[in-house]
PyMOL commands that place a pseudoatom at each C-alpha (Angstrom):
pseudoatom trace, name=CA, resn=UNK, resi=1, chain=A, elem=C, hetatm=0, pos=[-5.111, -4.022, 7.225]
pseudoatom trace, name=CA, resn=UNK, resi=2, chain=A, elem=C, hetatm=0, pos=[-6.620, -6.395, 9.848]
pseudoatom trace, name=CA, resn=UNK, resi=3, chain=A, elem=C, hetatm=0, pos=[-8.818, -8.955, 9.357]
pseudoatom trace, name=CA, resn=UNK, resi=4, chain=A, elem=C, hetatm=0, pos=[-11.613, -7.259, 12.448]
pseudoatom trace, name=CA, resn=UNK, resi=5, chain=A, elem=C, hetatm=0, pos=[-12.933, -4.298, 13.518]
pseudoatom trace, name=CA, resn=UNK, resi=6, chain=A, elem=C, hetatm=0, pos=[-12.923, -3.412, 16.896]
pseudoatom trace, name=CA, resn=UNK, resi=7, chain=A, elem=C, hetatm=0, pos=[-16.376, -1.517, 17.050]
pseudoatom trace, name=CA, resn=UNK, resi=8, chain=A, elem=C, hetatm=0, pos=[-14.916, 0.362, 20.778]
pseudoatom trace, name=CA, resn=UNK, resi=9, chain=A, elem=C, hetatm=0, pos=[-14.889, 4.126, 21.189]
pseudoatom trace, name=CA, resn=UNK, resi=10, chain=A, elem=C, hetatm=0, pos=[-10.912, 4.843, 20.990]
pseudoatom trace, name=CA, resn=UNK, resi=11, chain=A, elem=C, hetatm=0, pos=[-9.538, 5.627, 24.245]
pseudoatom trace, name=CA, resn=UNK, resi=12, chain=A, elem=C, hetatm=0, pos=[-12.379, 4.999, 26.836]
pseudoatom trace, name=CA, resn=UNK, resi=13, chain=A, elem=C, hetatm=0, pos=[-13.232, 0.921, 25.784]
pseudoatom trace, name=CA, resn=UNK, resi=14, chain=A, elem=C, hetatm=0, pos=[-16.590, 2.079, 25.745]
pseudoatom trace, name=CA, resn=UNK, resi=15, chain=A, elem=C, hetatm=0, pos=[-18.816, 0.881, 23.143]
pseudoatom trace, name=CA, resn=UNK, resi=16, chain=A, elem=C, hetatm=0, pos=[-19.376, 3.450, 20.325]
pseudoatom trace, name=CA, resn=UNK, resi=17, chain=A, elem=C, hetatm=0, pos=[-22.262, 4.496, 18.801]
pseudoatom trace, name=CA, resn=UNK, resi=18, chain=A, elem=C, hetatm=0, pos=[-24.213, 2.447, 16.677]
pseudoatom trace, name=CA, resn=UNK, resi=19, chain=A, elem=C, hetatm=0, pos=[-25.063, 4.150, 13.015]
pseudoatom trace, name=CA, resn=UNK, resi=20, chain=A, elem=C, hetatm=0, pos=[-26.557, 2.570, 9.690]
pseudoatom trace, name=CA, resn=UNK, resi=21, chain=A, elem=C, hetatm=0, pos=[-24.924, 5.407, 7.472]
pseudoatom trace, name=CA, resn=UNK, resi=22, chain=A, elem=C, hetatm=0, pos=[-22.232, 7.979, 7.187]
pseudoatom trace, name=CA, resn=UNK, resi=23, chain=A, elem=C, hetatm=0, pos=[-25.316, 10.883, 8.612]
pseudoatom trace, name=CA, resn=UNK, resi=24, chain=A, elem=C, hetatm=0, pos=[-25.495, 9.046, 12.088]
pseudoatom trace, name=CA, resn=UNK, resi=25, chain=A, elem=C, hetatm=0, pos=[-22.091, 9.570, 12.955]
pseudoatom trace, name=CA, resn=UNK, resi=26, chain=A, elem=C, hetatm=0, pos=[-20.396, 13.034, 14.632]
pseudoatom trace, name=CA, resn=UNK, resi=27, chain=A, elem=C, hetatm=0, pos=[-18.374, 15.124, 12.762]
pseudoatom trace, name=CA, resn=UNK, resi=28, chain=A, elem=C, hetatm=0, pos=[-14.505, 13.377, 13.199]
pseudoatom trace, name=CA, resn=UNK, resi=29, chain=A, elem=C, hetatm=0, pos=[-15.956, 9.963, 12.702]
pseudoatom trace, name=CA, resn=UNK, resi=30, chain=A, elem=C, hetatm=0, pos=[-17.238, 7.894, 10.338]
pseudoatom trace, name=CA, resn=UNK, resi=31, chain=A, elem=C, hetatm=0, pos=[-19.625, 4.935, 9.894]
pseudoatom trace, name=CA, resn=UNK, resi=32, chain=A, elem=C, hetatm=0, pos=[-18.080, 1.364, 9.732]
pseudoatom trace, name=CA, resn=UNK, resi=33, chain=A, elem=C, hetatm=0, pos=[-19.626, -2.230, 9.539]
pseudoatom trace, name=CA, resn=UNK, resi=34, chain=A, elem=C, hetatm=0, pos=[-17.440, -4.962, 9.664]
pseudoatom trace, name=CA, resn=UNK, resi=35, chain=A, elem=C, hetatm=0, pos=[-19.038, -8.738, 8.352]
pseudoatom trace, name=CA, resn=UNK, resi=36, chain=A, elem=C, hetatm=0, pos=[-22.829, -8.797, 9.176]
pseudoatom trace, name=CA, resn=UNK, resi=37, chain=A, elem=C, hetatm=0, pos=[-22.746, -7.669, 12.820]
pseudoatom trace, name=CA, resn=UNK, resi=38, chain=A, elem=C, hetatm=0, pos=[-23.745, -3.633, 13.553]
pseudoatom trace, name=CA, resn=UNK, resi=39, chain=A, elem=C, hetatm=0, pos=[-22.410, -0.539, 12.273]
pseudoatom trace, name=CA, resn=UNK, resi=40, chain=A, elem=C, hetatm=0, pos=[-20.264, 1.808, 14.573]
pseudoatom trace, name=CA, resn=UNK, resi=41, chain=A, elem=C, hetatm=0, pos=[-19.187, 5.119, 14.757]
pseudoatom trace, name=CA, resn=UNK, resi=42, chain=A, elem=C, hetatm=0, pos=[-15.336, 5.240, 14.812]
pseudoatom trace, name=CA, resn=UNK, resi=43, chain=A, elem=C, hetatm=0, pos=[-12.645, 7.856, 14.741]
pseudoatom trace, name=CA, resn=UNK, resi=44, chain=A, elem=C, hetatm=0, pos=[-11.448, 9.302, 11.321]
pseudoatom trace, name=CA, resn=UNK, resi=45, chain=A, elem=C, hetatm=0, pos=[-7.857, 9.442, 11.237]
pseudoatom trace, name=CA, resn=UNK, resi=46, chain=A, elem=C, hetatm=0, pos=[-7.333, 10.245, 7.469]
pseudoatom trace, name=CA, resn=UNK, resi=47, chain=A, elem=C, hetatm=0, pos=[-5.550, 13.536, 8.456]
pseudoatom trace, name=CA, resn=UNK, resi=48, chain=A, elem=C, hetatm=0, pos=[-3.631, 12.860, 11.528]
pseudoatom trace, name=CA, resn=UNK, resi=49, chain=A, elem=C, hetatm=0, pos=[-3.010, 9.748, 13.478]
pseudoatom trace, name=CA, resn=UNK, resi=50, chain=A, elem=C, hetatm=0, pos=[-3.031, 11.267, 16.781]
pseudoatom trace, name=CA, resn=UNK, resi=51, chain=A, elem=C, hetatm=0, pos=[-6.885, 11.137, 16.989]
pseudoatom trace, name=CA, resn=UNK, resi=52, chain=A, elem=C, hetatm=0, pos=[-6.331, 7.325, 18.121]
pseudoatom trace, name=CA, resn=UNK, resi=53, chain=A, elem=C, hetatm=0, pos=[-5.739, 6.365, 21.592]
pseudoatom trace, name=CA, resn=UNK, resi=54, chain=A, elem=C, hetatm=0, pos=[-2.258, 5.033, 22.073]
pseudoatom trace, name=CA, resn=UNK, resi=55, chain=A, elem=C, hetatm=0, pos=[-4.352, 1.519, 22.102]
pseudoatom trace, name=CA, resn=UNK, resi=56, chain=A, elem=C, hetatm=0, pos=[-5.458, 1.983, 19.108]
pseudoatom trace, name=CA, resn=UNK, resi=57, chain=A, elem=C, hetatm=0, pos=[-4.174, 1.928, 15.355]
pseudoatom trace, name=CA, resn=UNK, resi=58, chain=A, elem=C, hetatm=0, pos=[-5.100, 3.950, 12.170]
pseudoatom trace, name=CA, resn=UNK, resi=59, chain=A, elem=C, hetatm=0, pos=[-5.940, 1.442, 9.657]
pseudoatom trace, name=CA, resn=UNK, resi=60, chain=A, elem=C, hetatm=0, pos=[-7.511, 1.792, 6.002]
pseudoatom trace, name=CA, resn=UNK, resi=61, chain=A, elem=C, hetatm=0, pos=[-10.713, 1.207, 5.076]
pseudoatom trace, name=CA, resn=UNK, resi=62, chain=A, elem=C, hetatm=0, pos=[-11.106, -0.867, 1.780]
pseudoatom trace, name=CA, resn=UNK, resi=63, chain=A, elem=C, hetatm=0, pos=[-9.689, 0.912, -1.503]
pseudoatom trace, name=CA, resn=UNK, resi=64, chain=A, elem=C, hetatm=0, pos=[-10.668, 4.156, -0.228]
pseudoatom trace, name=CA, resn=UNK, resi=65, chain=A, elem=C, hetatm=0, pos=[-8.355, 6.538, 1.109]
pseudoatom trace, name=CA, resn=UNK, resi=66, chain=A, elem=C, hetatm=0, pos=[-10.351, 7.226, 4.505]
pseudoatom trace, name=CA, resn=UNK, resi=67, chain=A, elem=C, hetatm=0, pos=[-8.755, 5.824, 7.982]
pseudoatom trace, name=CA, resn=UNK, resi=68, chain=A, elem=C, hetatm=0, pos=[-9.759, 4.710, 10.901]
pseudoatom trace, name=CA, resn=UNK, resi=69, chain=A, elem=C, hetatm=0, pos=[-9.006, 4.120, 14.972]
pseudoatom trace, name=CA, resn=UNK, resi=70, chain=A, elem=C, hetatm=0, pos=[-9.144, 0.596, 15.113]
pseudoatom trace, name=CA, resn=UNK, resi=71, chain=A, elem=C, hetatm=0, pos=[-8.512, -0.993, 18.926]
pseudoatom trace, name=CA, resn=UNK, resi=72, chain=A, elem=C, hetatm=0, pos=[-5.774, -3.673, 18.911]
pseudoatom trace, name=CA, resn=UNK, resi=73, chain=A, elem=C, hetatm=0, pos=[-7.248, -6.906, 18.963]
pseudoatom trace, name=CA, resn=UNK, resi=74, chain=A, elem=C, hetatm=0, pos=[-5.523, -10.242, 20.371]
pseudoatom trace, name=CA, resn=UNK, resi=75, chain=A, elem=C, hetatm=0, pos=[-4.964, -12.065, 16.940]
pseudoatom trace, name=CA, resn=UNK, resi=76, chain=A, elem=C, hetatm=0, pos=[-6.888, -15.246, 16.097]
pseudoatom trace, name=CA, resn=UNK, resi=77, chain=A, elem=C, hetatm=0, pos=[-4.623, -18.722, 15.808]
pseudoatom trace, name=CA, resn=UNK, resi=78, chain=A, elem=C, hetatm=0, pos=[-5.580, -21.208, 13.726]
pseudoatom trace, name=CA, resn=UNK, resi=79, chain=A, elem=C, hetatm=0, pos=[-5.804, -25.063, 14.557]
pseudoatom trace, name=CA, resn=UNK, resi=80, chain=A, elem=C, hetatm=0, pos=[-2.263, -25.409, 13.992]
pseudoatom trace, name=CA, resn=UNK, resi=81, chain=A, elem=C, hetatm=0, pos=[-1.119, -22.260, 15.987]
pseudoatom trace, name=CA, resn=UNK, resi=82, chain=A, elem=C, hetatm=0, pos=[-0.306, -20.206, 13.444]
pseudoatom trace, name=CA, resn=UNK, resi=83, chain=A, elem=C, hetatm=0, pos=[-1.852, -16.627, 13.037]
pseudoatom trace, name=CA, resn=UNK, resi=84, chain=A, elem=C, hetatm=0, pos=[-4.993, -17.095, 11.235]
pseudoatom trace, name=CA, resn=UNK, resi=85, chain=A, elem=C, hetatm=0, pos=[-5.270, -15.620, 8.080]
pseudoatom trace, name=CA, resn=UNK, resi=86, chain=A, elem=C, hetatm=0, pos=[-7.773, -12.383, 7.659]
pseudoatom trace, name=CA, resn=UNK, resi=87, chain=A, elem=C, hetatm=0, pos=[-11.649, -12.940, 6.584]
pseudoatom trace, name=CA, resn=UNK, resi=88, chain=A, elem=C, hetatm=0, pos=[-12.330, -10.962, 3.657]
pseudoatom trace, name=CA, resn=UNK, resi=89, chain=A, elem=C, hetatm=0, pos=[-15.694, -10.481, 4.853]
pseudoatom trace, name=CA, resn=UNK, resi=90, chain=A, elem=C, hetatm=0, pos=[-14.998, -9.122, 8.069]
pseudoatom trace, name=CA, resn=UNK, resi=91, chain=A, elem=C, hetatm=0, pos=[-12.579, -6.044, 6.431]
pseudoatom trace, name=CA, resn=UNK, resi=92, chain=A, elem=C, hetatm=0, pos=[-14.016, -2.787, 7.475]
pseudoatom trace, name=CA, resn=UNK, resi=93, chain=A, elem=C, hetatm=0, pos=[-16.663, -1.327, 4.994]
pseudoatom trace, name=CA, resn=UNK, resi=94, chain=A, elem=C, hetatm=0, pos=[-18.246, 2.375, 5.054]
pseudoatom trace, name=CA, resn=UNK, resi=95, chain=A, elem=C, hetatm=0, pos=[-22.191, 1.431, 4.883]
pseudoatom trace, name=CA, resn=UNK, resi=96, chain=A, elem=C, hetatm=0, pos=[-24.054, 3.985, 2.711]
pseudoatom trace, name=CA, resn=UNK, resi=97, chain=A, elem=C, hetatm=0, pos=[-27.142, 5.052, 0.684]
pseudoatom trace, name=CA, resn=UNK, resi=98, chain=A, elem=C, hetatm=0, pos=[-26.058, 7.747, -1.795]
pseudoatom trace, name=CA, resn=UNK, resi=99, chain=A, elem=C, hetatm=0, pos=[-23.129, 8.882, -4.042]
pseudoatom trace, name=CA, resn=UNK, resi=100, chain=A, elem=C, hetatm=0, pos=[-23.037, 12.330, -2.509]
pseudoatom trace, name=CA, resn=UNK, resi=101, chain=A, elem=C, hetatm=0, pos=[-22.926, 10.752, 0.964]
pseudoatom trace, name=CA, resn=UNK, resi=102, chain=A, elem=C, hetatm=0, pos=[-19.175, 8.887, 0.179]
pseudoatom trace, name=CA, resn=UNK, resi=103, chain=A, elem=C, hetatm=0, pos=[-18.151, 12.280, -1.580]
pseudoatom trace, name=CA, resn=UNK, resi=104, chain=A, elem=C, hetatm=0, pos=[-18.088, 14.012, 2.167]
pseudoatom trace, name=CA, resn=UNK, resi=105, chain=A, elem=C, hetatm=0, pos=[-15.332, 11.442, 3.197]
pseudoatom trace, name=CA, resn=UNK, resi=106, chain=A, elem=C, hetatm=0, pos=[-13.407, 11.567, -0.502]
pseudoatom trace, name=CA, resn=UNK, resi=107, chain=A, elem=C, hetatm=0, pos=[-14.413, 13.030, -3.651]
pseudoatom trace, name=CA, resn=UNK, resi=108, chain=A, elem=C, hetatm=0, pos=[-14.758, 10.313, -6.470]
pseudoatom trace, name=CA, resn=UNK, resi=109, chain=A, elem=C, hetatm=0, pos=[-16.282, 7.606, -3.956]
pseudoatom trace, name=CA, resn=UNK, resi=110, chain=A, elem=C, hetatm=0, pos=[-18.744, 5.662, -5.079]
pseudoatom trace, name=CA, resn=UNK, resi=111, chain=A, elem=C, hetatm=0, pos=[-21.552, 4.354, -3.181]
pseudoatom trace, name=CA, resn=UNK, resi=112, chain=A, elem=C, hetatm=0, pos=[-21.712, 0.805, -4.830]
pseudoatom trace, name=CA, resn=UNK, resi=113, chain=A, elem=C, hetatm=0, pos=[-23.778, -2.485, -4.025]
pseudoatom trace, name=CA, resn=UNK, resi=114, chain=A, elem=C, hetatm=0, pos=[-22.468, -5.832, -3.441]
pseudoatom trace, name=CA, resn=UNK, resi=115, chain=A, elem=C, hetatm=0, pos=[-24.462, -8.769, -2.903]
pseudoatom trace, name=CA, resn=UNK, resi=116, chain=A, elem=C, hetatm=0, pos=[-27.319, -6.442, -1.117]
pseudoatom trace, name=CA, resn=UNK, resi=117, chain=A, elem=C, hetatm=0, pos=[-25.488, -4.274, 0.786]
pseudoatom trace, name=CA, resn=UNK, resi=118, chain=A, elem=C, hetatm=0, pos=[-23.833, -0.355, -0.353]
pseudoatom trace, name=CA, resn=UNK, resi=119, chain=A, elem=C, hetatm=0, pos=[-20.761, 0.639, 1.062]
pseudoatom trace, name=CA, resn=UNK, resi=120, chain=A, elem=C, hetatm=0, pos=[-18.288, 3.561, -0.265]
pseudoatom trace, name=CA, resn=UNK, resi=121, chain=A, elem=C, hetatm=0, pos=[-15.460, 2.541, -2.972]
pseudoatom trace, name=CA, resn=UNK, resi=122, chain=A, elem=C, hetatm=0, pos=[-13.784, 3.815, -5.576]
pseudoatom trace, name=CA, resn=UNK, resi=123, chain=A, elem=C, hetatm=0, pos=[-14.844, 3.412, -9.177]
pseudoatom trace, name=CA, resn=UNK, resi=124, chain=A, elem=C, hetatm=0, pos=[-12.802, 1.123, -11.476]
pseudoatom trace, name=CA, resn=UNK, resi=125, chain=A, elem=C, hetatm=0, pos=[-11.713, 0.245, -15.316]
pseudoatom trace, name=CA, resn=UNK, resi=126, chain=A, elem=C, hetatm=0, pos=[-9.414, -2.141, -14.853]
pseudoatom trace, name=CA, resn=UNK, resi=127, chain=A, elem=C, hetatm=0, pos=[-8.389, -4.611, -12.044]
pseudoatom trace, name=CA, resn=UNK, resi=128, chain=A, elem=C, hetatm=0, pos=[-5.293, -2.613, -10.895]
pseudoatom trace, name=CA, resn=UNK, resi=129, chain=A, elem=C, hetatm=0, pos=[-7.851, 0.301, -10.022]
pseudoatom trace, name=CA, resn=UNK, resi=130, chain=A, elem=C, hetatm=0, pos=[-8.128, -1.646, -6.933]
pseudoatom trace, name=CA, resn=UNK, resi=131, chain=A, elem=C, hetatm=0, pos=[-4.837, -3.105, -5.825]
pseudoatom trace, name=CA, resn=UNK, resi=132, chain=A, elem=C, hetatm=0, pos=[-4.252, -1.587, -2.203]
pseudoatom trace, name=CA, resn=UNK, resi=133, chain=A, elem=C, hetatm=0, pos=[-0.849, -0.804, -1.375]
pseudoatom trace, name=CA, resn=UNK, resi=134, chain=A, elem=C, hetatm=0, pos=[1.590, -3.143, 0.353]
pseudoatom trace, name=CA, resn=UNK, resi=135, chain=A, elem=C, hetatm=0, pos=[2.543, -2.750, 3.945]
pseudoatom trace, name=CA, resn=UNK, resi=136, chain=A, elem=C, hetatm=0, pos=[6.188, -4.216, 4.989]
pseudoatom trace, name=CA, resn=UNK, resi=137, chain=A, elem=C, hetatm=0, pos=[6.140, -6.103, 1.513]
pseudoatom trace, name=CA, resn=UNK, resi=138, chain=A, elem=C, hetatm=0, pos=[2.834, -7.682, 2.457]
pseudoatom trace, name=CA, resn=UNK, resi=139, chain=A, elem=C, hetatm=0, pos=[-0.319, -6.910, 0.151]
pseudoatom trace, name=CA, resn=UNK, resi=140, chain=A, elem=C, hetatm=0, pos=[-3.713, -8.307, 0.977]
pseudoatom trace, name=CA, resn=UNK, resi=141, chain=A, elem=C, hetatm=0, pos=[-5.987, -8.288, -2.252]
pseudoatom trace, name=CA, resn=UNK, resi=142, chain=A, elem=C, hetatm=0, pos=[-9.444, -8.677, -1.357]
pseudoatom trace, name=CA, resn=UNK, resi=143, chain=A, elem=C, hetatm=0, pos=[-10.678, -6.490, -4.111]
pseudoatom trace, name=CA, resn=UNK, resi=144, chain=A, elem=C, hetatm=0, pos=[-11.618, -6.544, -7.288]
pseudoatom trace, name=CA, resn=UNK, resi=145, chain=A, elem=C, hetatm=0, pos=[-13.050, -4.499, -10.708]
pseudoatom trace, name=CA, resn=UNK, resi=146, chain=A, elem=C, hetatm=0, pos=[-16.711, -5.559, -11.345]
pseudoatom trace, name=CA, resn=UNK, resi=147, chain=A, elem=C, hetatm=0, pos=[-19.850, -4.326, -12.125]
pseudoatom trace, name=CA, resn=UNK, resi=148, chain=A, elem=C, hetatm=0, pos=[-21.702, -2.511, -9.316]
pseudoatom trace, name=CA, resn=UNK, resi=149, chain=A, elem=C, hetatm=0, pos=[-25.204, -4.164, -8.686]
pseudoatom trace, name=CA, resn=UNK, resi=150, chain=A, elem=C, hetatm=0, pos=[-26.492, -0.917, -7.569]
pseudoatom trace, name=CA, resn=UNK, resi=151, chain=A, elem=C, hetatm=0, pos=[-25.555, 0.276, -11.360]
pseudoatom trace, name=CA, resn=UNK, resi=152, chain=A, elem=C, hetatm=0, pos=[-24.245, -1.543, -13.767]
pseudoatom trace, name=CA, resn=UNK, resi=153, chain=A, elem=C, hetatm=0, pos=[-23.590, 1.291, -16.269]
pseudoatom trace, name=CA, resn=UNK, resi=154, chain=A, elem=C, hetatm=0, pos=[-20.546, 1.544, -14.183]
pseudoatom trace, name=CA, resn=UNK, resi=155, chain=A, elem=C, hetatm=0, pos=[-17.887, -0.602, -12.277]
pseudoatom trace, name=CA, resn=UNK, resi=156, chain=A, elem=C, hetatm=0, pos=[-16.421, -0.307, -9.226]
pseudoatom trace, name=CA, resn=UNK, resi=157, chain=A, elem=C, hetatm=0, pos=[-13.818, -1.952, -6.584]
pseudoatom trace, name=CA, resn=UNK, resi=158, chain=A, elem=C, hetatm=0, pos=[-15.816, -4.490, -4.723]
pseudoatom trace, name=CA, resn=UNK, resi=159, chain=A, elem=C, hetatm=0, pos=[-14.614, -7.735, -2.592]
pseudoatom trace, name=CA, resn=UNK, resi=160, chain=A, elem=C, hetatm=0, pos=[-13.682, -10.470, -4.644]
pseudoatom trace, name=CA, resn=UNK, resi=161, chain=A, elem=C, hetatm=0, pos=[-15.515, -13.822, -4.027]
pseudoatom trace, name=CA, resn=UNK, resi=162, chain=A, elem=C, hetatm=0, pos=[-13.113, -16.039, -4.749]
pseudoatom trace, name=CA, resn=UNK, resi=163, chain=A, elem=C, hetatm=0, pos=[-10.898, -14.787, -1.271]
pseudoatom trace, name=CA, resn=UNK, resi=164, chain=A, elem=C, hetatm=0, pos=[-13.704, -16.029, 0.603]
pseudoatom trace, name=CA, resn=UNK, resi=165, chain=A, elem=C, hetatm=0, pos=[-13.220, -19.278, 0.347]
pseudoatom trace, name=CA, resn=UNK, resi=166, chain=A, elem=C, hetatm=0, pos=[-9.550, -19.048, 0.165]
pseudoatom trace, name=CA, resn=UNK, resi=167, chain=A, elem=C, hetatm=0, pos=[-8.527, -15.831, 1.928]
pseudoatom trace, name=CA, resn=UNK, resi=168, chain=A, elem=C, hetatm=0, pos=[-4.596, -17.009, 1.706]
pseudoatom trace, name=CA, resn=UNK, resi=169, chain=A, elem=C, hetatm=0, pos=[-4.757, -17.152, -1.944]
pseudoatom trace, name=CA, resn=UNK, resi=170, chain=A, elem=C, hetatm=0, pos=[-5.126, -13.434, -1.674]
pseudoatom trace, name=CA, resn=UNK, resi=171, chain=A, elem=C, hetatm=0, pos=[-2.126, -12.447, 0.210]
pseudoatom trace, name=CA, resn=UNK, resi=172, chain=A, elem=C, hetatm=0, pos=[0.877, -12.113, -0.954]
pseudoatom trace, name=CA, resn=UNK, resi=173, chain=A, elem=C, hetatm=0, pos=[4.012, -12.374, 1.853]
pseudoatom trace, name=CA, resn=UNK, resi=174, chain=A, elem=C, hetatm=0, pos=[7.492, -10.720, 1.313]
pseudoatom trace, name=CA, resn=UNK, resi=175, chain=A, elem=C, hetatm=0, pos=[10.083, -12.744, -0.778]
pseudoatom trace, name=CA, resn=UNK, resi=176, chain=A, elem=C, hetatm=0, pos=[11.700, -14.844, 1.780]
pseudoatom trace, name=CA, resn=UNK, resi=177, chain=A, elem=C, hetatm=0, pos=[8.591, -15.224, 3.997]
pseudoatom trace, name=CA, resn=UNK, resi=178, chain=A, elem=C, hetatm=0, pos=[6.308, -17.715, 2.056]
pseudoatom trace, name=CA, resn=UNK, resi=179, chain=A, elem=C, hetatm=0, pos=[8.084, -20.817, 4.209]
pseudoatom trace, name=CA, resn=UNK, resi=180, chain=A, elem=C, hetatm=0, pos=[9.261, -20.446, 7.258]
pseudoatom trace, name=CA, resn=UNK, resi=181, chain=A, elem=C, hetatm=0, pos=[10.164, -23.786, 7.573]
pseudoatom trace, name=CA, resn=UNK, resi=182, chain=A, elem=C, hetatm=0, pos=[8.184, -24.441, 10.902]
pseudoatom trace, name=CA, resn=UNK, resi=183, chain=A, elem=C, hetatm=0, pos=[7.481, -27.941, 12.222]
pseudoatom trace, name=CA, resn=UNK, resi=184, chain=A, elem=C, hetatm=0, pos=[8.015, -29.246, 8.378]
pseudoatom trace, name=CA, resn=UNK, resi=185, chain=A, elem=C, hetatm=0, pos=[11.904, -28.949, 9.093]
pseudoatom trace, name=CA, resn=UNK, resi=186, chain=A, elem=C, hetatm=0, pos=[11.438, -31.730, 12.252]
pseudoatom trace, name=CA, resn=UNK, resi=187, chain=A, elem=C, hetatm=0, pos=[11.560, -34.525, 9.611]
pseudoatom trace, name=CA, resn=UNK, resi=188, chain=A, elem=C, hetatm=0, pos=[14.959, -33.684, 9.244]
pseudoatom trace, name=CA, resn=UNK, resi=189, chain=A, elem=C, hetatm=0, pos=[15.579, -33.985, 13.098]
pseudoatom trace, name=CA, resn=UNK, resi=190, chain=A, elem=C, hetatm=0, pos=[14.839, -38.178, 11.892]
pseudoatom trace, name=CA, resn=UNK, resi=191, chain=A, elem=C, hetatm=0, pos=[18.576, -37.779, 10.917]
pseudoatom trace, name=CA, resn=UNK, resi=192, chain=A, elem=C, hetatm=0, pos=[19.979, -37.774, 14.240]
pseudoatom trace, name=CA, resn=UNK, resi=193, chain=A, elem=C, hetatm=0, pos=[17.811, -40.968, 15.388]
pseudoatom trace, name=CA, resn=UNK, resi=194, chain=A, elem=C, hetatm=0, pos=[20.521, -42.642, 13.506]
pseudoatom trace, name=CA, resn=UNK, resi=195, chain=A, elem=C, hetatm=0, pos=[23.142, -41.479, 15.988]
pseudoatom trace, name=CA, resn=UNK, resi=196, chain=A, elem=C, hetatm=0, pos=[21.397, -43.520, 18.897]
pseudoatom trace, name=CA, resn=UNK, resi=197, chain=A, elem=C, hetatm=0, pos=[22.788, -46.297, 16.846]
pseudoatom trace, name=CA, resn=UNK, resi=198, chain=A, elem=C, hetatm=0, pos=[26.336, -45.431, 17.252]
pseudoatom trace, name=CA, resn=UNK, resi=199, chain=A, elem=C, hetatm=0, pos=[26.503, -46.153, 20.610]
for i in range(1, 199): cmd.bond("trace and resi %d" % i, "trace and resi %d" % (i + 1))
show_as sticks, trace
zoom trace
């Protein structure tokens, strides 16, 4: 999962259209809001892959099991020029209103509230309810069991607060990939100043 959506129509790079809930959209495509900008109506690839544009990837959507066409995007560098690390608040969400409305896309969705705003999830009893599934021994965890706002006779898998502040804290890499060693192995390159003295 990436840490944008690129609200463009697959295929054309024109803009697509704008929607506040699942309703708005076309049949084949499905409502999705991304941080606090506009919704957009993007391609649903939950059942095949080839409705994206060869410029485009299928990507998941939260702990749900609906996909999306989601236009490559150049990836952000941090200060140091590394890859920056992915916003949990700018993950792709499925804005919604009703219940019923999330049970068109998957039956058992939820349409829960967090911090003012409903989007389609899955409901939860425990904190593994919610664990999404590795990709190339990466995970990214930005989810967690609480109560929904909206309700809180029940729970359901919501973003976890404490990733926002510390989205890196929520990631776990492969074994092997945690240090790279990077520019933190040039201190040992002091060793061969001592050479210079040889001469």
């Amino acid at each position: 999962m990436v840490g944008a959506v690129a609200l463009v129509a697959c295929g054309g790079g024109s803009t697509a259209p704008s929607c506040t809930t699942l309703a708005d959209c076309a049949s084949g495509t499905v409502c999705i809001g991304a941080g606090s900008g506009a919704s957009a109506c993007l391609p649903d690839c939950s059942v095949s892959t080839t409705e994206c544009s060869a410029s485009a990837s299928c990507t998941g959507v939260g702990s749900t099991s609906v996909s999306i066409c989601q236009e490559a995007e150049e990836e952000e560098q941090s200060s140091g020029g590394e890859t920056a690390a992915p916003e949990p608040q700018e993950e792709p969400r499925i804005p919604c209103t009703t219940d019923a409305e999330c049970n068109t896309l998957q039956a058992g969705l939820i349409c829960a509230e967090f911090q003012g705003m409903k989007d389609c999830t899955i409901p939860c009893s425990q904190e593994s309810d919610c664990d999404m599934p590795s990709v190339g021994g990466m995970s990214i965890d930005f989810m967690t069991c609480i109560d929904d706002e909206g309700d809180s006779s029940r729970q359901a898998c919501l973003p976890d607060v404490a990733c926002f502040n510390d989205p890196m804290s929520c990631i776990t890499m492969p074994d092997g990939m945690d240090d790279m060693g990077g520019m933190d192995d040039m201190d040992d390159m002091d060793d061969f100043d001592d050479f210079d003295d040889m001469d």
